[in-house]
C-alpha positions in Angstrom: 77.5 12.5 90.6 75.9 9.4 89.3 74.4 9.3 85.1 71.2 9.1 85.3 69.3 6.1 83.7 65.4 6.3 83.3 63.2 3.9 85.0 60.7 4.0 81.7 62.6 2.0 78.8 60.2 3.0 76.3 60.2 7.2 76.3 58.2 8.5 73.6 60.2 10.1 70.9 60.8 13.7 69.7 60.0 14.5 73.6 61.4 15.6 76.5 61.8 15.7 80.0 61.8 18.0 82.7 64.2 17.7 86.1 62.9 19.0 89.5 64.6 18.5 92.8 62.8 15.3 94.6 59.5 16.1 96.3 59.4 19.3 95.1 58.6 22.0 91.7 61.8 23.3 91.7 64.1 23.2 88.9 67.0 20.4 89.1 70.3 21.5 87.1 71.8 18.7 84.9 74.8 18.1 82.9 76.2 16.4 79.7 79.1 15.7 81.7 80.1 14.4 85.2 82.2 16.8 86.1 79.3 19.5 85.8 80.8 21.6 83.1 78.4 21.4 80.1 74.6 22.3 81.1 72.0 20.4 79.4 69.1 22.6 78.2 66.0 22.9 80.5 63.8 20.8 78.2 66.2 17.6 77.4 65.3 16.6 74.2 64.3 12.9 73.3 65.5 11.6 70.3 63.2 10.2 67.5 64.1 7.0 68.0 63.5 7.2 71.7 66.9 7.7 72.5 68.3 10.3 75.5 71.6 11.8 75.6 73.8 12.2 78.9 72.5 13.5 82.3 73.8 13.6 85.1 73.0 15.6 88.2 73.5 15.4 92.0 71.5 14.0 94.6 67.4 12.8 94.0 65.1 14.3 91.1 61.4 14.1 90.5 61.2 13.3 86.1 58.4 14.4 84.4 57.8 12.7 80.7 56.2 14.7 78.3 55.6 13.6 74.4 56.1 15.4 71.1 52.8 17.2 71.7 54.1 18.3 74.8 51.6 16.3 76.8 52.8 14.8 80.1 52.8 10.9 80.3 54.5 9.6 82.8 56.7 11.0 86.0 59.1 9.5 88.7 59.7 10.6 92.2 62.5 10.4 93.4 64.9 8.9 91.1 68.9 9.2 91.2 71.5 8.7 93.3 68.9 9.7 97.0 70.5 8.1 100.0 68.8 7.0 103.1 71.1 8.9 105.9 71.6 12.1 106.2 74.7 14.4 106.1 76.9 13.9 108.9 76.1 10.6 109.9 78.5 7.7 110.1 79.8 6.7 107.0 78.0 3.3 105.7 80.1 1.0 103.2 76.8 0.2 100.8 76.0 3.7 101.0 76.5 5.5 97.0 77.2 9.1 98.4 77.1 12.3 96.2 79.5 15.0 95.2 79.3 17.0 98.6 77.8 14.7 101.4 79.2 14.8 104.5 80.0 11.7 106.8 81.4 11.5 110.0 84.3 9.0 110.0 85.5 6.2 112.6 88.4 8.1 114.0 85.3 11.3 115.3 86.4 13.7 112.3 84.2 14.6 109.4 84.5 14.4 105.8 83.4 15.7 102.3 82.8 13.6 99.4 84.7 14.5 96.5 82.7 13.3 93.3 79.5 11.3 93.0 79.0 7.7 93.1 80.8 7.3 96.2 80.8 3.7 97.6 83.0 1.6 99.4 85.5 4.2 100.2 86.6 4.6 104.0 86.9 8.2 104.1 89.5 7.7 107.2 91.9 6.1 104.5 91.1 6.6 100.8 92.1 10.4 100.6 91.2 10.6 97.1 87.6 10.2 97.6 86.9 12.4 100.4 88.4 15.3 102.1 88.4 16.1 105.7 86.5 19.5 107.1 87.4 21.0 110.6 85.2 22.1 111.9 86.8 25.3 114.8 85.2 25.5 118.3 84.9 28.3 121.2 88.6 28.4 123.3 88.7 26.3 126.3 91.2 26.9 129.2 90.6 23.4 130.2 91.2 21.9 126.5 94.5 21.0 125.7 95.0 21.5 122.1 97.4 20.5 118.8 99.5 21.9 116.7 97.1 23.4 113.9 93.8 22.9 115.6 92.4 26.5 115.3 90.1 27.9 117.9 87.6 30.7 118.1 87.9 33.5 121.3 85.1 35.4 122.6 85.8 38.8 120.9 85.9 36.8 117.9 89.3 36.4 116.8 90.4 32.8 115.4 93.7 31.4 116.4 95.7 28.6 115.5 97.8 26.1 117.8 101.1 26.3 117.3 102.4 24.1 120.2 101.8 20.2 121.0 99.7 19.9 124.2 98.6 23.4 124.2 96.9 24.1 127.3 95.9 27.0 129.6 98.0 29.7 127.1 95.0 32.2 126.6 95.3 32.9 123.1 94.6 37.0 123.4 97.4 37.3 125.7 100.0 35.0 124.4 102.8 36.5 122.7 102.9 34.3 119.7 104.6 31.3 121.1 102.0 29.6 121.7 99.6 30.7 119.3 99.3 32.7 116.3 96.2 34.3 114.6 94.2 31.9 111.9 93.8 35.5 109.9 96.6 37.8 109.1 95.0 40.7 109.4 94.6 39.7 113.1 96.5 42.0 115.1 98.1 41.2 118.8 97.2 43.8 121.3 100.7 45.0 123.6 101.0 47.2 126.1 103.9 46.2 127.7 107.7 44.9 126.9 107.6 41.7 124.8 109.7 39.5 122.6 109.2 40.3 118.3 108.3 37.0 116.6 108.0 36.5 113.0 104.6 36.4 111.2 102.8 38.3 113.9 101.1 41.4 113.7 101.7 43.3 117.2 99.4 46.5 117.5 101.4 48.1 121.2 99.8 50.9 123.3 102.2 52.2 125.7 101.5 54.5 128.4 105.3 54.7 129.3 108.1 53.6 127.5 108.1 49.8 126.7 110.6 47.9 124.7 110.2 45.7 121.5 113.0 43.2 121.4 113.8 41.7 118.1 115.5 38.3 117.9 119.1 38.0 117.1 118.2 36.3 113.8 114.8 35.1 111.6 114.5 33.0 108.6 114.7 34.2 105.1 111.2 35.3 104.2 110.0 35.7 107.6 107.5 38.8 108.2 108.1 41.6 111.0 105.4 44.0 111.7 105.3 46.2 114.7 102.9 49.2 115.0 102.7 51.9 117.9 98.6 53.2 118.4 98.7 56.8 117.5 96.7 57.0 120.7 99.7 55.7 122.5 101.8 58.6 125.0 105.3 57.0 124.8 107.8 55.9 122.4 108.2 52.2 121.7 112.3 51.2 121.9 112.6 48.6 119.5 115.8 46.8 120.5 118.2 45.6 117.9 121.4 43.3 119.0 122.6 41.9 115.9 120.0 42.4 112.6 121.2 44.7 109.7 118.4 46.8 109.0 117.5 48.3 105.5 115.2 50.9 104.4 115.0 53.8 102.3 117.4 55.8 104.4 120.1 53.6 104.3 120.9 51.0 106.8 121.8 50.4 110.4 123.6 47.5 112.0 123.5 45.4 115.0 123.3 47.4 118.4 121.4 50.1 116.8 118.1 50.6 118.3 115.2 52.1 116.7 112.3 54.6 118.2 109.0 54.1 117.4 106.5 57.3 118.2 103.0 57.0 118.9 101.8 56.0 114.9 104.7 55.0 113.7 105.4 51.5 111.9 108.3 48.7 111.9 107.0 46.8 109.3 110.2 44.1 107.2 110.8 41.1 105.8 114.1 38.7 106.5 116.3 38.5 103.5 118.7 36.7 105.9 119.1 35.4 108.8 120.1 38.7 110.3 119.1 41.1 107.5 115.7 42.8 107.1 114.4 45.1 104.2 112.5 47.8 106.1 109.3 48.7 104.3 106.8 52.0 105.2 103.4 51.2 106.1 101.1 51.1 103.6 97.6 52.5 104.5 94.5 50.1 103.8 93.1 50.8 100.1 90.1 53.1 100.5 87.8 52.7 97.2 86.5 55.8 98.0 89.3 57.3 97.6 90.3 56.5 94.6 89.5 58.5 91.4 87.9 56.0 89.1 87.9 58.6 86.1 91.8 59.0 86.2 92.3 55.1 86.7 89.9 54.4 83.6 91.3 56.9 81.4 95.1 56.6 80.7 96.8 57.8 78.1 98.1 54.5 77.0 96.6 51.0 77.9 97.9 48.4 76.7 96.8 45.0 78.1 96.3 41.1 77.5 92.8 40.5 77.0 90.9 41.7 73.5 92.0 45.7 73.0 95.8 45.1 72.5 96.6 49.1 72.7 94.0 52.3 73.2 95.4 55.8 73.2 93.6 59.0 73.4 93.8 61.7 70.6 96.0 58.8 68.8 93.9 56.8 66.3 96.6 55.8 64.0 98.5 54.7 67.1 99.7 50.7 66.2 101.6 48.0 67.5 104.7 46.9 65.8 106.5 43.3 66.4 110.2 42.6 65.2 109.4 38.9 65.6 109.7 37.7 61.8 109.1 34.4 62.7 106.0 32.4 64.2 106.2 31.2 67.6 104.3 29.3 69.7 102.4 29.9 73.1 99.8 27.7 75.8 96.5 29.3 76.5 94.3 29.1 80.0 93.3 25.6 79.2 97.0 24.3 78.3 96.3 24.0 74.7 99.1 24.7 72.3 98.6 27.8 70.0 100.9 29.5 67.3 101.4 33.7 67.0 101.5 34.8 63.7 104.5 36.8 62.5 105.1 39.9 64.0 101.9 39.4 66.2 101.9 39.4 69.6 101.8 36.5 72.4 98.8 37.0 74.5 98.7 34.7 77.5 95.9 35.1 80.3 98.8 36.5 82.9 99.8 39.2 79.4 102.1 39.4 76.8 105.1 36.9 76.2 108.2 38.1 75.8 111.1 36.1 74.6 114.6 36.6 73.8 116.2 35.0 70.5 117.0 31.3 71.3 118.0 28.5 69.3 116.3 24.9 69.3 120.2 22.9 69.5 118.4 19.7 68.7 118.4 18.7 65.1 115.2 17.5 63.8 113.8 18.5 67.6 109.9 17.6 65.8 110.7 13.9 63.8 112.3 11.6 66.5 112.2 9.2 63.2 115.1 10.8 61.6 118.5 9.4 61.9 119.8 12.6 63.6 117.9 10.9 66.5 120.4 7.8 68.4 117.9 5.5 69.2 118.4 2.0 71.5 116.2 -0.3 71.9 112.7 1.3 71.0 109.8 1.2 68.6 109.0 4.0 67.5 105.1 5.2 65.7 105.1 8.6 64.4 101.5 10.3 63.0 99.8 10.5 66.6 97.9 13.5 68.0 100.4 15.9 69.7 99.2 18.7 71.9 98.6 21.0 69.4 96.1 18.6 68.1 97.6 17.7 65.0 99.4 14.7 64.1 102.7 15.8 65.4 103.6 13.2 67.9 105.3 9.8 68.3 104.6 7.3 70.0 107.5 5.5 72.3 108.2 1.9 73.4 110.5 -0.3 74.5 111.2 -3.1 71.9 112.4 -5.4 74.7 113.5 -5.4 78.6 116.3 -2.9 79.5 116.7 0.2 78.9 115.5 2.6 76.0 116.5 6.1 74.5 116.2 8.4 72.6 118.7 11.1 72.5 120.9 13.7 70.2 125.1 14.4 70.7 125.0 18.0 70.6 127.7 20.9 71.8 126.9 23.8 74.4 129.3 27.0 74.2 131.7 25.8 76.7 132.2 24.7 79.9 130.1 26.2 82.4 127.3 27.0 80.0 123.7 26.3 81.2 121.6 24.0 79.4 118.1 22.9 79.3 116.4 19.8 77.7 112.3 19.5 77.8 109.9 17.2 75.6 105.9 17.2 75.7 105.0 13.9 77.2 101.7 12.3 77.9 101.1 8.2 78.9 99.5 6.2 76.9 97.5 4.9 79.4 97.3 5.7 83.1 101.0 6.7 84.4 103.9 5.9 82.9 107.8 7.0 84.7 110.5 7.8 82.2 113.8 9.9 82.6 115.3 13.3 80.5 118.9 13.1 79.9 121.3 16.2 80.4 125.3 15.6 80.3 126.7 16.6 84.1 122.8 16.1 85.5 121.5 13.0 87.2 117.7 13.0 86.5 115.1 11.5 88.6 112.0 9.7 87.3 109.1 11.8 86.4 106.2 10.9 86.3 103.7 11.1 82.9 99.6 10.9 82.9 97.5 10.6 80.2 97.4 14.8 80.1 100.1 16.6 77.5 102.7 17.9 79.9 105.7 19.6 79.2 109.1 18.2 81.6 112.4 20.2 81.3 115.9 19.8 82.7 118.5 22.2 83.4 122.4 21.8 84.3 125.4 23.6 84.0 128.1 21.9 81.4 131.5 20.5 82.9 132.9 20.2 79.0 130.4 22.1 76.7 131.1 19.2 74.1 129.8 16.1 72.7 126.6 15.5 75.2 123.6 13.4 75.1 120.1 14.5 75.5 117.4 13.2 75.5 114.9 10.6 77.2 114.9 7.5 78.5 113.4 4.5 80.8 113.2 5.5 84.0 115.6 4.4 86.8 114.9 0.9 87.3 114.6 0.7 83.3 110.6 -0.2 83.4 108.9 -0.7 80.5 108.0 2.5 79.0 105.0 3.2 76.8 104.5 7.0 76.2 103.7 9.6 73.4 106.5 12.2 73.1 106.3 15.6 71.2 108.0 18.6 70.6 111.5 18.4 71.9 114.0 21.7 72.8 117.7 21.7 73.6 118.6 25.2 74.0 121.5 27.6 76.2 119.3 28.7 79.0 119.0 27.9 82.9 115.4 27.4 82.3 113.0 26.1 79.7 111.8 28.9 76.9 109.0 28.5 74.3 107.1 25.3 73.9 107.6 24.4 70.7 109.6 26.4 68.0 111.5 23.8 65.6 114.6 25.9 64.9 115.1 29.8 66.1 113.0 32.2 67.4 113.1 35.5 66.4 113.0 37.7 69.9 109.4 39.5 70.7 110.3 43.1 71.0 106.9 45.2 70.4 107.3 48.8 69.6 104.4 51.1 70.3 104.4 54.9 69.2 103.6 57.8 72.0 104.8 60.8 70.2 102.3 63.5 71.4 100.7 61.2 74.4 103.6 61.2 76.9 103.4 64.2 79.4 106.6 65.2 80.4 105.8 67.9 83.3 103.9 64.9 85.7 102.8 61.9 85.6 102.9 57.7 86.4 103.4 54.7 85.0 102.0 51.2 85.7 102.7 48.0 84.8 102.5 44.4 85.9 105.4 42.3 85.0 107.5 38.9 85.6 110.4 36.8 84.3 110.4 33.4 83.4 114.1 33.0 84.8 117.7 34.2 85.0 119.9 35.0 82.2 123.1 36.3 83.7 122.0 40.1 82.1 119.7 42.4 82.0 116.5 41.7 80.4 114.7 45.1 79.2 110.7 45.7 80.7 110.5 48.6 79.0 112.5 51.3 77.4 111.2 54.4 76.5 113.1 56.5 74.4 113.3 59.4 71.6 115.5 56.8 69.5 118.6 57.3 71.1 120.3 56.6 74.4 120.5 60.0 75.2 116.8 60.6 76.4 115.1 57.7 77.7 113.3 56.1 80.9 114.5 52.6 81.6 112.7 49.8 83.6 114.9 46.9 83.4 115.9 43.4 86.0 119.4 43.6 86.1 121.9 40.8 86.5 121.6 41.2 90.0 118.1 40.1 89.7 116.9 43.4 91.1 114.2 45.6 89.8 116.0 48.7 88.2 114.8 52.3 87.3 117.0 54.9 85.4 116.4 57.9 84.0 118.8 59.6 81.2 118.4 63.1 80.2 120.9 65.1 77.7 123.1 61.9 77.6 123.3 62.5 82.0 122.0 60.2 83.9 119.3 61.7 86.2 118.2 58.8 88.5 119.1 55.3 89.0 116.5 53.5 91.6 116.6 50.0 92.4 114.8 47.1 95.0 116.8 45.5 97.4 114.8 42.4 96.7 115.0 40.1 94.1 112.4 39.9 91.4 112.2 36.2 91.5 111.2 34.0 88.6 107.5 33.3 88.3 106.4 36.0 90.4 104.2 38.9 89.1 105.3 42.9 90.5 103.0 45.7 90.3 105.6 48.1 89.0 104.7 52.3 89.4 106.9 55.1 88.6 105.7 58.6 90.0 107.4 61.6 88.3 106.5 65.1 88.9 109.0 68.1 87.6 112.4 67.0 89.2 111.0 63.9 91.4 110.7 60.3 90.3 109.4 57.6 92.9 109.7 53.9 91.8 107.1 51.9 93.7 106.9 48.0 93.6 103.4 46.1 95.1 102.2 49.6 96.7 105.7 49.6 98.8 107.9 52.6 97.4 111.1 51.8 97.1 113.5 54.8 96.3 112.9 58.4 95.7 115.1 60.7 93.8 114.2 65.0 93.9 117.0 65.5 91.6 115.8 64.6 88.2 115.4 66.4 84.7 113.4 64.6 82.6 114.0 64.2 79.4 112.3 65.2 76.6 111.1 64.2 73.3 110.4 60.6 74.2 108.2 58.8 71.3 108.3 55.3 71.5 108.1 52.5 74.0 109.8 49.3 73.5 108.4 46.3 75.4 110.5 43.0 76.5 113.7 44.4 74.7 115.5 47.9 74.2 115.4 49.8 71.6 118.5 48.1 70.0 116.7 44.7 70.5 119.1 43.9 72.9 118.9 43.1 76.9 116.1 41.1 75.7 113.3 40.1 78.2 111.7 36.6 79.3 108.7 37.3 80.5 105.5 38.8 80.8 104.3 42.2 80.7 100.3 42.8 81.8 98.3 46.3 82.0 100.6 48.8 81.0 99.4 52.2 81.5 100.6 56.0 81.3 98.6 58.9 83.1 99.0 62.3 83.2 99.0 62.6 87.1 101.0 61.0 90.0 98.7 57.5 91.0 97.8 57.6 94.7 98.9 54.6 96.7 95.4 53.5 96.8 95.2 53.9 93.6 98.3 52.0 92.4 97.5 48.9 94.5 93.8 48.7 93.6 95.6 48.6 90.3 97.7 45.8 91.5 95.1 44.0 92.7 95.5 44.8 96.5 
């Protein structure tokens, strides 16, 4: 997208002009901006002295002038960036090509232009300016194709190569060696014995008894998903040499086969190389289904955007922080902003929950005072951090070699976890530089002219007497680069951005008394961890004040989602995934309870059952992100929390988890 400059120098003043597409009376968009983010108004004003502000716009315009009286005097057609060829012809080198024209390159393939004033870029070799498009033909028997070239068949189906030299392998009959479909929901059509490859979704129709063989190992993440057509007439044998199998049930080793009747489903993912979780099939969310009254109406809601908690029949209900201390957070457009005390962290993704942590670093904000070691460096302090104040430094070598800044600090012990991370942005274009962690050898990272946060974690051989901090890179190039907000802290992963000393942990109470229905009922929430901290760390708690009577939705040291229910001071139900919730990953987490069951479901899969449970009674407050002694504190984020009064529907819980 080119600015546009106007062929009349002498524009009347206190006008304006008006922007039509070229040739025609249709309205042209323009911007203030070239990355098309700020509109200008319809009428663009012309200043009184003749003056006009930023515009910018694809392709060719026709300009109309028109005075302070609104009179027309003057118009241009075309004007802009109009080129000569059209889309999809060869690419030109004097050519200026637009934000979205297509060329065809000199190696046959064809390609999209990334941004405007294009010129002089050979789209077969500068990758930053354009970006090939495929486009997918009609299978050929005769065509041998690559690996990844994707192909259309006649009922329609799309299919992608997954063998060099791919020809004469009819992709609606190959069993997945050959091909795969472009489309997950694709499924392969069997109807006799076959092979069971990963990441392919077999749909079998037997008329007599046919056997599914699965391999005698898969790779960790791999999906298996075999379904018999309730309008098959035999059982599908699906042969099992050497996996361990888990579901619900329990589990069954190697040499166990298992029977599949007309409608039933294998469906699993490899946690190993010979163990699969064993999940039930999950019917298709049906929106019409689903009661919208009971999904928009729960008795709690408490969620990351604007209302922060609603609950019916409550209106003094309120939301209480233990956090006596401010703390800081990054919203949706990676700018630095600071919670108030005992407010809450609202992030686009929910609320962030942290446990108590100490900054280690002395001084972790002024990298001018003398608890900072510094070697060969000049140092600027006053310049614009990325909380837009002046809380940044800049950082230079004062001559060739390397230069540092660090701090000798202490971790616990040997075999404590530490992690070191600094805000750093170039000064200029790119700039590589190095963090330093005793026990760690850092690689070079790599700074632009954008505020970035870089951390570095390792486990301590001696606990004692370390340096951190940051350096020159490798190779000890000059470095020139604006540094802000340091943390040194006992943790196997970075925590908040930017607190100066210790953070007081984020444990938000909110009151139910009165609004928690005992008899039936569900729970939903959508949750993750930042990363491991060797113990539990508390989702939610919900309790009468004691630990004799509570619900308790934690991710235990073994990194697995866990559910138990205490009742009387018994425990009632203990439920957990045989899955790890990983770090960085968002669950849709359910809990069905109705008299004496209590189903924990995770994504819309359900994971245990229990028809053995009392519930407890009495329960009047929910703690979020830490239990209700502050303890088993979380790192994390919690989104849409909800209570209803009835069980949720599968449908209903994944069109709540966005399925």
């Amino acid at each position: 997208m080119g600015r546009f400059v106007s062929p009349i120098t002498d524009m009347k003043s206190n006008g304006h002009l008006l922007f039509f597409k070229s040739g025609t009376n249709t309205a042209l968009e323009t911007f203030k901006d070239e990355l098309e983010q700020i509109n200008n108004p319809t009428n663009v004003p012309v200043g009184p002295n003749g003056n006009l502000g930023n515009v910018f716009f694809s392709g060719s315009a026709k300009v109309v002038y028109f005075d302070q009286f609104n009179v027309q005097y003057a118009e241009r057609d075309p004007v802009g960036g109009e080129k000569e060829l059209g889309d999809f012809s060869p690419w030109d080198s004097i050519v200026v090509y637009d934000k979205g024209d297509f060329v065809e390159g000199s190696d046959g393939n064809f390609y999209q232009s990334v941004g405007g004033g294009n010129v002089g870029n050979d789209p077969t070799l500068v990758d930053s300016a354009w970006k090939e498009i495929p486009f997918n033909g009609i299978y050929s028997a005769g065509v041998s194709y690559p690996i990844g070239e994707v192909a259309q068949t006649t009922d329609g189906g799309m299919w992608k190569s997954l063998t060099a030299n791919n020809l004469g392998n009819d992709p609606t009959t190959d069993d997945g060696t050959n091909w795969l479909p472009a489309s997950s929901k694709k499924w392969i059509p069997k109807s006799s014995s076959f092979n069971v490859n990963a990441s392919v979704n077999y749909l079998v129709t037997a008329a007599t008894a046919i056997n599914a063989t699965l391999k005698a190992s898969y790779s960790i993440g791999d999906p298996i998903l075999v379904k018999s057509d309730p309008s098959s007439v035999s059982n599908i044998t699906l042969v099992n040499s050497a996996l361990s199998i888990t579901n619900n049930e329990g589990t069954i080793t190697g040499g166990t086969n298992i029977t599949l009747k007309p409608g039933d489903v294998f469906k699993g993912v490899a946690t190993g190389s010979t163990t699969i979780a064993r999940f039930e099939e999950l019917p298709i969310v049906n929106i019409d289904n689903i009661d919208f009254s009971k999904l928009d109406n729960p008795l709690l809601h408490v969620y990351a955007k604007n209302d922060l908690v609603r609950v019916i029949n409550e209106p003094a209900t309120s939301l209480s922080s233990i956090r006596n201390t401010t703390a800081t957070s990054v919203d949706i457009n990676d700018v630095l902003r600071t919670a108030a005390v005992d407010f809450p962290r609202e992030e686009t993704t929910g609320w962030l929950f942290e446990g108590s942590v100490p900054n280690i670093f002395d001084f972790p904000d002024d990298f001018s005072n003398a608890a900072w070691a510094r070697v060969n460096e000049i140092l600027t302090p006053g310049v614009t951090g990325p909380d837009g104040l002046a809380s940044a430094f800049r950082f230079q070598n004062a001559a060739a070699g390397e230069a540092s800044i660090r701090q000798l600090q202490s971790l616990s012990g040997a075999g404590a976890d530490g992690t070191v991370s600094f805000w750093v942005r170039a000064t200029s274009g790119t700039q590589t530089f190095r963090l330093q962690t005793a026990g760690q050898s850092p690689t070079d990272e790599t700074a632009t002219e954008e505020w970035t946060r870089f951390s570095l974690s390792n486990t301590s051989a001696t606990g004692t007497n370390q340096n951190f901090g940051i350096r020159t890179d490798s190779s000890n190039n000059p470095i020139d680069v604006e540094i802000a907000f340091s943390r040194m802290e006992e943790l196997s992963f970075p925590s908040s951005v930017s607190e100066a000393s210790t953070r007081a942990a984020d444990n938000q109470s909110i009151p139910v008394e009165g609004n928690f229905r005992m008899s039936e009922g569900s729970i939903f929430l959508k949750a993750d961890v930042i990363g491991d901290t060797g113990a539990n760390q508390t989702i939610l708690d919900i309790h009468d004040g004691t630990t004799n009577n509570r619900i308790l939705l934690i991710r235990n040291p073994s990194e697995r989602i866990s559910l138990s229910i205490t009742a009387g001071g018994v425990l009632q139900a203990s439920l957990f995934t045989a899955f790890n919730m990983d770090a960085g990953t968002r669950y849709a987490i359910a809990v069905n309870y109705q008299e004496d069951n209590v189903e924990l479901l995770v994504d819309g899969v359900g994971i245990g059952v229990d028809t053995t449970v009392s519930m407890p009674i009495g329960l009047s407050t929910v703690n979020v992100g830490a239990n209700l002694n502050s303890a088993s504190q979380q790192f994390g984020r919690i989104a849409d929390l909800r209570f209803y009064k009835e069980n949720l529907t599968i449908d209903e819980i994944k069109y709540l988890g966005g399925q």
